[in-house]
C-alpha positions as CSV (number, residue, x, y, z in Angstrom):
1,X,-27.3,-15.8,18.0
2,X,-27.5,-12.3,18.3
3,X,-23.7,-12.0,18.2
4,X,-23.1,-14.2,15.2
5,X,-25.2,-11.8,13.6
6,X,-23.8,-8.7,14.5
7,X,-20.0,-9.6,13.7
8,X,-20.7,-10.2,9.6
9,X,-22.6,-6.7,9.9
10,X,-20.2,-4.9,11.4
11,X,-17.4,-6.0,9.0
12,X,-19.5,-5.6,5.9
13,X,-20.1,-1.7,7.7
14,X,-16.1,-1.6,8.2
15,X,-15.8,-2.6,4.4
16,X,-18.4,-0.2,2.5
17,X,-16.9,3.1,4.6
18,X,-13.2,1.9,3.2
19,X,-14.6,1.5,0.0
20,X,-16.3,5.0,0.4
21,X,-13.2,6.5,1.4
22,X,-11.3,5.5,-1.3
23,X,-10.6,7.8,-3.9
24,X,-12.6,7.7,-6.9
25,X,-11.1,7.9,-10.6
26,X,-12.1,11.8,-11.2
27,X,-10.2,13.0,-8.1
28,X,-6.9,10.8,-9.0
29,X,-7.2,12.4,-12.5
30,X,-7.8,16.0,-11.3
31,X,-4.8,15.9,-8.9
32,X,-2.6,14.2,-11.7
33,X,-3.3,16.8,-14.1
34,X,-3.0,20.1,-11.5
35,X,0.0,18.8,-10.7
36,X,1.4,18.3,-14.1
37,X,0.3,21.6,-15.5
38,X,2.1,23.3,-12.7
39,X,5.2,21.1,-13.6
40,X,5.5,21.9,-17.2
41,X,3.8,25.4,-17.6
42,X,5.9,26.6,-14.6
43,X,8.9,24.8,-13.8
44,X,9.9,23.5,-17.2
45,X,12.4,25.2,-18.9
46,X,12.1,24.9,-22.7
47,X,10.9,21.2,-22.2
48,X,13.3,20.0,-19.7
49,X,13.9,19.9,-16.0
50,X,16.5,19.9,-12.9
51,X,15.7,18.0,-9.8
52,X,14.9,21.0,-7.0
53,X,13.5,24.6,-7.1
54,X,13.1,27.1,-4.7
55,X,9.3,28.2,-4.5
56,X,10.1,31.7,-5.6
57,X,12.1,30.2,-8.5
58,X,14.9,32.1,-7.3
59,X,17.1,29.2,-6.9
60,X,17.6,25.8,-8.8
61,X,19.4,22.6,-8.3
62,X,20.2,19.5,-10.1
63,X,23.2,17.2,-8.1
64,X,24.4,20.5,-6.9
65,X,22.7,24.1,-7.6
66,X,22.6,25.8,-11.4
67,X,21.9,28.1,-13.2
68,X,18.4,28.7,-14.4
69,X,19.0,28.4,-17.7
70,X,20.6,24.9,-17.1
71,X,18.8,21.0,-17.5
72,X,19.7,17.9,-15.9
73,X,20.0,14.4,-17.6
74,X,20.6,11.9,-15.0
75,X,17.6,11.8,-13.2
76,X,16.0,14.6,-14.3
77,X,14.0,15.4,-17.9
78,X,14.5,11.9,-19.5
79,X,12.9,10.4,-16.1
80,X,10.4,12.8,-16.2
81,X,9.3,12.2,-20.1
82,X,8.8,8.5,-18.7
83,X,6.6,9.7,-16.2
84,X,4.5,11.6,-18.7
85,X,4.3,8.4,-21.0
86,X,2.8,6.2,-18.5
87,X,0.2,8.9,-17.6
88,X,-0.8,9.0,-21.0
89,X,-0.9,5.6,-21.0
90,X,-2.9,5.5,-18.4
91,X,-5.6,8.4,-18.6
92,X,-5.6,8.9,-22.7
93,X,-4.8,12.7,-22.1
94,X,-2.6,14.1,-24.6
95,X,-1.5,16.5,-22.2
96,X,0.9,14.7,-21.0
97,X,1.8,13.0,-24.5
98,X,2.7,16.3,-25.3
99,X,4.5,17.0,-22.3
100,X,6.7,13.9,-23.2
101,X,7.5,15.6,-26.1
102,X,8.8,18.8,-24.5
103,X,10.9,16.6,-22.9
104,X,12.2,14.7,-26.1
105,X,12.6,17.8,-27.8
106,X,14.8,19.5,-25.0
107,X,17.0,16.1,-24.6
108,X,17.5,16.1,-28.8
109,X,18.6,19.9,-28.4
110,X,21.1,18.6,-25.3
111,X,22.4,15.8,-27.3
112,X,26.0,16.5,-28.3
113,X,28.0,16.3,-31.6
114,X,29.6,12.9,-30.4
115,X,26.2,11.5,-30.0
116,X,25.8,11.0,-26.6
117,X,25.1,13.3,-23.6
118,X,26.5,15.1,-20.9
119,X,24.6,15.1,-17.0
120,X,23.5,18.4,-17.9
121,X,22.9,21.2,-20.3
122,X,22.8,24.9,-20.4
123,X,20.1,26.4,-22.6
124,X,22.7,29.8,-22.7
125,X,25.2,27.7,-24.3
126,X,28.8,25.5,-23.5
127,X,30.7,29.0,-22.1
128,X,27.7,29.4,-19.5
129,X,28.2,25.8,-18.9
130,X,31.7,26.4,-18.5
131,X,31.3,29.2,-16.2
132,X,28.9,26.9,-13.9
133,X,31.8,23.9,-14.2
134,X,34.5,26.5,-12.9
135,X,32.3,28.1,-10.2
136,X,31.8,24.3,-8.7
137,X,35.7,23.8,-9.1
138,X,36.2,27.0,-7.1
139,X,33.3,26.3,-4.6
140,X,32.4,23.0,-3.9
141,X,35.0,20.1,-1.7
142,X,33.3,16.7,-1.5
143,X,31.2,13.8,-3.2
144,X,30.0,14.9,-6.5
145,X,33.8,15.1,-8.1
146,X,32.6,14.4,-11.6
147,X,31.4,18.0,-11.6
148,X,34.2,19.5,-10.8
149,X,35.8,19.3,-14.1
150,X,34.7,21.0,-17.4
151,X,35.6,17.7,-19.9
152,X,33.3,18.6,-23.1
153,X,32.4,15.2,-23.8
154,X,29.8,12.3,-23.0
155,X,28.9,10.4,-20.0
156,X,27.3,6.9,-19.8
157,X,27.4,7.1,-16.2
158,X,23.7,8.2,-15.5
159,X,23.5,10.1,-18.9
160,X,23.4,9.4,-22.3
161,X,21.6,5.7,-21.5
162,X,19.4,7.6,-19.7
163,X,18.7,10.2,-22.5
164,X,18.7,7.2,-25.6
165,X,16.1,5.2,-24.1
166,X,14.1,7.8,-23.4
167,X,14.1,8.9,-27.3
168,X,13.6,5.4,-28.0
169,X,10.6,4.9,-26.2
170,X,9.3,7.9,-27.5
171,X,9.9,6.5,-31.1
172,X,8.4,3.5,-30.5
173,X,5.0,5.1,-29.6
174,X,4.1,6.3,-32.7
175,X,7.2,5.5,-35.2
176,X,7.7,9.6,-35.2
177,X,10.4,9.7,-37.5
178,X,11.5,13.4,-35.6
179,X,13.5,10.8,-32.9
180,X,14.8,8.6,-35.4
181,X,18.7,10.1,-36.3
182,X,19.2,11.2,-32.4
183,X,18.7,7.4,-31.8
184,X,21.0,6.8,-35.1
185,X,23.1,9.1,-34.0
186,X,23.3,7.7,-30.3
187,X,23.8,4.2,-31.3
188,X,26.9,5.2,-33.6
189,X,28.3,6.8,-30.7
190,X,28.3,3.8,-28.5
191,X,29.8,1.4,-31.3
192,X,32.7,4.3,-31.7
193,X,33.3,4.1,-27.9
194,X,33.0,0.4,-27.2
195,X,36.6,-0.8,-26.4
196,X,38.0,-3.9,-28.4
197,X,37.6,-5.7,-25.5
198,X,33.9,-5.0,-25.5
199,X,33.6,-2.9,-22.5
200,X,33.2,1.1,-22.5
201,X,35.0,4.2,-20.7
202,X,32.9,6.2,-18.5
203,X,33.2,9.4,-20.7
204,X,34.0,9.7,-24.5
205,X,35.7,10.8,-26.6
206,X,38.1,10.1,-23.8
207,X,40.2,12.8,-22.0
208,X,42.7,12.1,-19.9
209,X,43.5,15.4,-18.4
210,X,41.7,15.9,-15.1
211,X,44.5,14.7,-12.6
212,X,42.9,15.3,-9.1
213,X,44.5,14.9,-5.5
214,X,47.5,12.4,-7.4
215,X,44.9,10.4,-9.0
216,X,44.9,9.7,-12.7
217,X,41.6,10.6,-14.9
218,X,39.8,7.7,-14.6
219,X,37.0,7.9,-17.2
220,X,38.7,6.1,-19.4
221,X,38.6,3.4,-17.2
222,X,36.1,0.5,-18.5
223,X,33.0,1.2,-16.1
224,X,30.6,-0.7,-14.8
225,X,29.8,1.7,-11.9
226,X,25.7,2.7,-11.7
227,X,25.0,-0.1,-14.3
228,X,26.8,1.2,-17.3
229,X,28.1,-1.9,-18.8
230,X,24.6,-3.6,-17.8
231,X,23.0,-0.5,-19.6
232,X,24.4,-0.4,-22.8
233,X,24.1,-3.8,-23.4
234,X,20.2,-3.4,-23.0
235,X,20.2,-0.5,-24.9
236,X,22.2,-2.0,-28.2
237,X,19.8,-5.0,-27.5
238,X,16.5,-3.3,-27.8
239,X,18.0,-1.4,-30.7
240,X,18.5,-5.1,-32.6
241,X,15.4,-6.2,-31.6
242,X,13.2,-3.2,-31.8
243,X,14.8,-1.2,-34.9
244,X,15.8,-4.5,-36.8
245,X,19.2,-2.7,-36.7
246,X,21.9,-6.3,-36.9
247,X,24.8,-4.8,-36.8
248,X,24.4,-4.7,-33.3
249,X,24.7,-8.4,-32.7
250,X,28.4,-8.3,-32.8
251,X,29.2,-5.6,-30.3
252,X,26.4,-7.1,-27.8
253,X,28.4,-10.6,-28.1
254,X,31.6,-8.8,-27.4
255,X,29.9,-6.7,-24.4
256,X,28.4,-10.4,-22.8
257,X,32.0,-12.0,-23.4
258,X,33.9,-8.9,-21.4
259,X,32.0,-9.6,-18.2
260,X,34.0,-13.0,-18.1
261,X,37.1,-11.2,-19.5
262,X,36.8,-8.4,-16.1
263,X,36.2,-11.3,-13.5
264,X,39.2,-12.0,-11.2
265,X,41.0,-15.0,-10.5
266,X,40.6,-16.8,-7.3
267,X,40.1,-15.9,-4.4
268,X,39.0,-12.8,-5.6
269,X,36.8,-13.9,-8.4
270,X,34.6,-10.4,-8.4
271,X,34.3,-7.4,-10.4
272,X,35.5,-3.7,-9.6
273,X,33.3,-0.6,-10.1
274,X,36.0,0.3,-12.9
275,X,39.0,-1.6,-14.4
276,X,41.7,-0.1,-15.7
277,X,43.3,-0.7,-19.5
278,X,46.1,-2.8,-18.1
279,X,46.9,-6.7,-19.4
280,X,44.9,-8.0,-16.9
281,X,42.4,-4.8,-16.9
282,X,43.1,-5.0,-12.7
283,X,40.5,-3.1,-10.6
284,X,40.9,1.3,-10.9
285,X,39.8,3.7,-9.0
286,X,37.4,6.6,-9.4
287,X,36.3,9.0,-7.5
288,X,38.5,10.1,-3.9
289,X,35.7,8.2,-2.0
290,X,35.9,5.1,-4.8
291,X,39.2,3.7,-4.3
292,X,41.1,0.7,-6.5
293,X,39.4,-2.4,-4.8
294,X,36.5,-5.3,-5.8
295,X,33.3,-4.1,-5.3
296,X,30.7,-6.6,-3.9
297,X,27.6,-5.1,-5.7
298,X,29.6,-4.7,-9.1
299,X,30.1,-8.8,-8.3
300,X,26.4,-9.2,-7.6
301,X,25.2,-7.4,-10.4
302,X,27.6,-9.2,-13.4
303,X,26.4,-13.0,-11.4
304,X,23.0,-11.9,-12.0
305,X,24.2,-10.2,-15.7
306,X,26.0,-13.9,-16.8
307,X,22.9,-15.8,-15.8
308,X,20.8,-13.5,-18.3
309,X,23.4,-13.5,-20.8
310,X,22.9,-17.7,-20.6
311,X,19.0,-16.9,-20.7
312,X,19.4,-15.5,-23.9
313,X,22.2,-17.6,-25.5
314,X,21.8,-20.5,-24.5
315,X,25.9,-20.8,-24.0
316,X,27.4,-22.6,-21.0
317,X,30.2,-20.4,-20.5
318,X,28.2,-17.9,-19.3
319,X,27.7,-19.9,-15.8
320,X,31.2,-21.7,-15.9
321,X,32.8,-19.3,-13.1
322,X,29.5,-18.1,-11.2
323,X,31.0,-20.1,-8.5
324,X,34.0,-18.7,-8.2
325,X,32.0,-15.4,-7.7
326,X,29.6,-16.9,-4.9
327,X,32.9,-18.2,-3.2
328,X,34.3,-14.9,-3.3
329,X,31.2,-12.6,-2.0
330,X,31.2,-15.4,1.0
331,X,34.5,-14.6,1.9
332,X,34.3,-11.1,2.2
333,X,31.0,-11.3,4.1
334,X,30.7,-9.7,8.0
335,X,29.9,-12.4,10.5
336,X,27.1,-10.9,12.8
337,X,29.4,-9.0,15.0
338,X,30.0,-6.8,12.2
339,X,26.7,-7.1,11.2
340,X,25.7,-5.6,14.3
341,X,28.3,-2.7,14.5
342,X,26.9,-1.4,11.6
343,X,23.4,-1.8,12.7
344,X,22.2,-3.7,10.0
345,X,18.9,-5.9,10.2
346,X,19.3,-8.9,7.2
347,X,16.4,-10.8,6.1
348,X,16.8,-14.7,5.0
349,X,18.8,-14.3,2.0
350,X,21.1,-11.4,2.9
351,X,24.4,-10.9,3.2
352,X,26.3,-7.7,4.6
353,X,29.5,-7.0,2.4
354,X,32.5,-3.9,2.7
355,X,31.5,-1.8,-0.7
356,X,35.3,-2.4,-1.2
357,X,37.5,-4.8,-0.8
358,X,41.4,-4.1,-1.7
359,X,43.0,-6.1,-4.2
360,X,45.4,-8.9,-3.3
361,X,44.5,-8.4,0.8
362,X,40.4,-8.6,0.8
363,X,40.4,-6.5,3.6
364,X,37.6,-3.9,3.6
365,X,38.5,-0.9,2.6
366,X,36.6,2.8,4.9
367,X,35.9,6.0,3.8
368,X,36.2,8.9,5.5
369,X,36.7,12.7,4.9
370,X,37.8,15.7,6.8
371,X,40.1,19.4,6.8
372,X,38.5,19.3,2.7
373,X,39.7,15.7,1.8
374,X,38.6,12.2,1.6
375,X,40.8,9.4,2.3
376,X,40.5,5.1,2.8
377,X,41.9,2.8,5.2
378,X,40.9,-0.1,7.1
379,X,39.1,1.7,10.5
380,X,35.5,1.5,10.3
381,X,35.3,4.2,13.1
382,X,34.0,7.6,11.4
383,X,33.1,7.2,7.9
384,X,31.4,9.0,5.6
385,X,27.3,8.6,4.9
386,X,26.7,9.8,1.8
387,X,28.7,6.5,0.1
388,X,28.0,3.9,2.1
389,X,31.5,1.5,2.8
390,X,29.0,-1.5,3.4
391,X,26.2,-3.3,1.3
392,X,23.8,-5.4,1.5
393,X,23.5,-7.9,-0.9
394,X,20.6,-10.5,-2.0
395,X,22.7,-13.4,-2.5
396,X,19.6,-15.9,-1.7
397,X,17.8,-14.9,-5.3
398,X,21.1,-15.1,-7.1
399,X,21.6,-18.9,-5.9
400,X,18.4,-19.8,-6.3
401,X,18.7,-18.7,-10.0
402,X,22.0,-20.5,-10.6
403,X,20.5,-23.4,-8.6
404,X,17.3,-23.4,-11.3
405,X,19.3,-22.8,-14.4
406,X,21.7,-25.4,-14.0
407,X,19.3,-27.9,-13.4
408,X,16.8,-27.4,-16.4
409,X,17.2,-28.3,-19.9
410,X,18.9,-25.2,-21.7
411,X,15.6,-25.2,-24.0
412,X,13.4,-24.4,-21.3
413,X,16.3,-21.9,-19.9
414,X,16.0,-19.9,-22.6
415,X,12.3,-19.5,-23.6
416,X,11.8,-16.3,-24.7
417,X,15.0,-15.1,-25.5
418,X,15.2,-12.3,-27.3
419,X,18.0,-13.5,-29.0
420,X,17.0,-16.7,-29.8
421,X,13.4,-16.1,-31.0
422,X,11.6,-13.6,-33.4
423,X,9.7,-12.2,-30.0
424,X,11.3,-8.7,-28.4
425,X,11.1,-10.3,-25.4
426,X,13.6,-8.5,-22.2
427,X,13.9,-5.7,-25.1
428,X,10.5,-4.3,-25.4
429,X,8.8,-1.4,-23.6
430,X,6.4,-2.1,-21.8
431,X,3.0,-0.2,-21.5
432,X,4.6,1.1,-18.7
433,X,8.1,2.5,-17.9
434,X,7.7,3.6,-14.3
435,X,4.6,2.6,-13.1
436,X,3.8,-1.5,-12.0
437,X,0.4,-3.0,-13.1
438,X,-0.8,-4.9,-10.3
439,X,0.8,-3.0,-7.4
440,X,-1.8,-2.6,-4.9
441,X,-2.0,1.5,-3.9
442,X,-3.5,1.5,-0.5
443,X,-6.4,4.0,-1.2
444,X,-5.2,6.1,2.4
445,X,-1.4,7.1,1.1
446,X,-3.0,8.0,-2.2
447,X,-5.7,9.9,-0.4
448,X,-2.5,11.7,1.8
449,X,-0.7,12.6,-1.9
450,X,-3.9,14.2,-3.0
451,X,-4.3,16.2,0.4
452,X,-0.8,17.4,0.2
453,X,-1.7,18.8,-3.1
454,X,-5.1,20.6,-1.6
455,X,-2.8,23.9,-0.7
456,X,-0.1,24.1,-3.7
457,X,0.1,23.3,-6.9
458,X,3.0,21.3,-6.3
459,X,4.5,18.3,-3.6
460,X,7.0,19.8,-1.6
461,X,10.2,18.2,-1.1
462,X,14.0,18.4,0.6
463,X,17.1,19.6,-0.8
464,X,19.4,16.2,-0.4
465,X,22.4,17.1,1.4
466,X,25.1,17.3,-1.8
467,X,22.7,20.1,-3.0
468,X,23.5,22.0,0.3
469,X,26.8,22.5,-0.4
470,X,27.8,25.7,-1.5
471,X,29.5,26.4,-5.4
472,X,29.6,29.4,-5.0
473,X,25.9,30.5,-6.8
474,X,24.4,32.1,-3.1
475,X,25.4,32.8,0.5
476,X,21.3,32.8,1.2
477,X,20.1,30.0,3.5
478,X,18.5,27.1,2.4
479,X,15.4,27.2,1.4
480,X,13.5,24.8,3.7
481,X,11.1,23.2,1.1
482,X,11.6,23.3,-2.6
483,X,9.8,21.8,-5.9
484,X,10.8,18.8,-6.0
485,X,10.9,16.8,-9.8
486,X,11.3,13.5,-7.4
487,X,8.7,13.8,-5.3
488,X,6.2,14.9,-8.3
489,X,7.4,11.3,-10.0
490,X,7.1,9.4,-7.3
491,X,3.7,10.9,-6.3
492,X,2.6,10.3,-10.0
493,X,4.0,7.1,-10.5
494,X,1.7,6.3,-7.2
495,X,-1.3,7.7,-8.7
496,X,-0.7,5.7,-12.1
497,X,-0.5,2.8,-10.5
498,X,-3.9,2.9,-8.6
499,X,-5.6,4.2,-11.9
500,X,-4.5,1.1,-13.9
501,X,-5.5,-1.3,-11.2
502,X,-8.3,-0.1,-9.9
503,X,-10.0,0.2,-13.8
């Protein structure tokens, strides 16, 4: 009796001293702001931000180190601004509403005259930038090629999306008409630079001029690579829904329609990272470390693209050759010896695939580099980690979408659509960019992100290993911590999340 009794005690005493140690609302909100005010009144530059700092400030780094004068796009102040949104969203403070607004501000003054963006931008002007492009050139060997050629244009590879949506969100807060012709302007810049085809080059206006190591200039190439083609089409989509602008239907049809248009024929019924302008827009190359092949997660992500496009058409053709695609990403699969080589663990659903695969063979195609060079061949032995030659892919989900959609009535397939009904549907921001309402914060990690604050203003971080390599800006070592723009978002994002569910 006695120990039927003491049991429910002792759990109930286990439960209050969590619930005592879990943070409360004013501490959350204390840490959120002394980190922010740190972020913006002393790392910010005019509004925007790079990705890593030294903590004297002496040295900065986006991809690879800059100048201090110099922003970052992909990743950097446009992610940021989203960060700032949700924790206004979250705590009312107009702090950070006017924080997001720096960070507006500073991506309208990076925007170019085409109307899209570039990765970064040098608040001393295009010749600093230009001196920066020709130090990396001089400098720097391996991974981040697309910096080592000054090309004066745009990129939609992790930029101007990055930067457009960003401004749009901002609009959409409060209908600020300040945002309104950068997004005008931004929109007319992806209709001039959508191919007939429907597809778009990695960089415009396009430039064909950076021959490197007997390669040809690829951003030309029609690019799906880091979710460009998947991008833009969202982008134009929210623009029809959200701005009323119908223009835009036309060019989103044509952008659906070159997904099936870029889709091998069997047996290699996938997608490449880029395809080339050719008749039968055959697979290209990029990068030294990207060669000519299909890519298995390009093919994963244009199965799962065609079974939204259906979702929001209604239109068969969308799923007519998802088979094919399935076939192909089960043919270039490892069997478990491979699997095990490369030291993977797969859950139920999983499939391990080469990142590459070359065209008319299907055997995988390894990276490597060495003596300043990369090169590709077909020996897994000593490749290169910072661009993985394998993937894993979540085939299971895909399947079980086809599997659902093709055995429902198409009305009930495309509830919702947000081009199909008057709701925004897939096209509307939500309350929340970053942040997930109902992800459950355990109240111990968010006690360790407010502890790691207790002795700086800021969460340190590491220098990734690109940014170690050396342009040319300092011989000084490495610093071994630096401010760190990712590990402030992540750290707030984690914050937001346990304010909003723990109301």
């Amino acid at each position: 009796m006695k120990k039927s009794i003491l049991i429910p005690v002792l759990l109930l005493s286990f439960a209050l001293s969590l619930q005592a140690a879990a943070p409360n609302r004013k501490t959350v909100l204390s840490t959120m702001k002394k980190a922010t005010v740190f972020m913006v009144e002393k790392v910010s530059n005019h509004g925007g931000y790079l990705w890593n700092y030294s903590p004297d400030m002496s040295r900065v780094w986006g991809e690879l180190e800059c100048k201090p004068t110099m922003m970052w796009i992909e990743r950097g102040t446009p992610a940021m601004g989203d960060v700032f949104l949700d924790a206004y969203h979250a705590t009312g403070d107009t702090y950070y509403l006017e924080a997001a607004k720096a960070a507006a501000n500073a991506i309208i003054w990076a925007q170019l005259s085409c109307g899209g963006w570039n990765y970064m931008a040098d608040f001393a002007g295009e010749e600093s930038l230009k001196d920066w492009y020709e130090r990396v050139a001089k400098g720097y060997t391996y991974c981040a090629q697309e910096h080592l050629h000054y090309s004066g244009n745009a990129t939609f590879d992790d930029g101007t999306i990055d930067a457009a949506n960003f401004l749009l969100r901002m609009y959409m807060e409060d209908m600020d008409p300040l945002y309104r012709p950068a997004i005008d302007k931004a929109i007319d810049f992806m209709l001039e630079s959508q191919y007939p085809v429907g597809g778009w080059p990695q960089r415009y206006p396009l430039r064909y001029d950076f021959v490197h190591n007997g390669n040809s200039d690829y951003s030309s190439f029609i690019t799906i690579n880091d979710g460009v083609h998947t991008n833009n089409i969202r982008f134009l989509l929210r623009c029809y829904k959200l701005l009323g602008d119908k223009r835009l239907w036309e060019p989103i049809s044509r952008a659906m329609s070159c997904v099936q248009v870029l889709q091998g024929g069997k047996p290699q019924a996938g997608w490449a990272m880029q395809h080339q302008l050719d008749l039968t827009y055959s697979p290209g190359h990029a990068r030294d470390f990207e060669p000519r092949g299909y890519a298995s997660t390009a093919t994963a992500e244009m199965i799962g693209n065609l079974m939204m496009f259906y979702r929001w058409t209604g239109n068969s053709k969308f799923l007519a050759r998802i088979p094919d695609a399935f076939e192909f990403l089960e043919s270039i699969k490892y069997g478990p010896e491979e699997v095990a080589y490369f030291k993977q663990n797969l859950r139920d659903g999983q499939i391990l695939c080469p990142t590459f695969v070359e065209v008319g063979t299907g055997k995988p195609l390894y990276l490597h580099r060495g003596d300043g060079r990369y090169w590709v061949d077909y020996d897994p032995e000593n490749i290169i980690t910072h661009y993985r030659s394998y993937r894993t892919i979540n085939i299971g989900p895909l399947r079980a979408e086809y599997a659902r959609l093709t055995s429902i009535p198409v009305e009930e397939a495309t509830k919702g659509s947000p081009l199909l009904t008057n709701d925004a549907g897939e096209a509307a921001f939500g309350r929340y960019n970053v942040a997930v309402s109902g992800r459950k914060e355990a109240p111990e990690r968010i006690s360790q992100i407010i502890d790691a604050l207790s002795a700086k203003p800021y969460w340190p971080g590491r220098l990734p290993g690109v940014s170690g390599e050396n342009p040319g800006f300092s011989d000084a070592p490495l610093p071994e911590e630096v401010i760190s723009t990712q590990a402030y978002m992540q750290n707030m994002t984690a914050l937001i999340n346990y304010l909003i569910n723990n109301q």
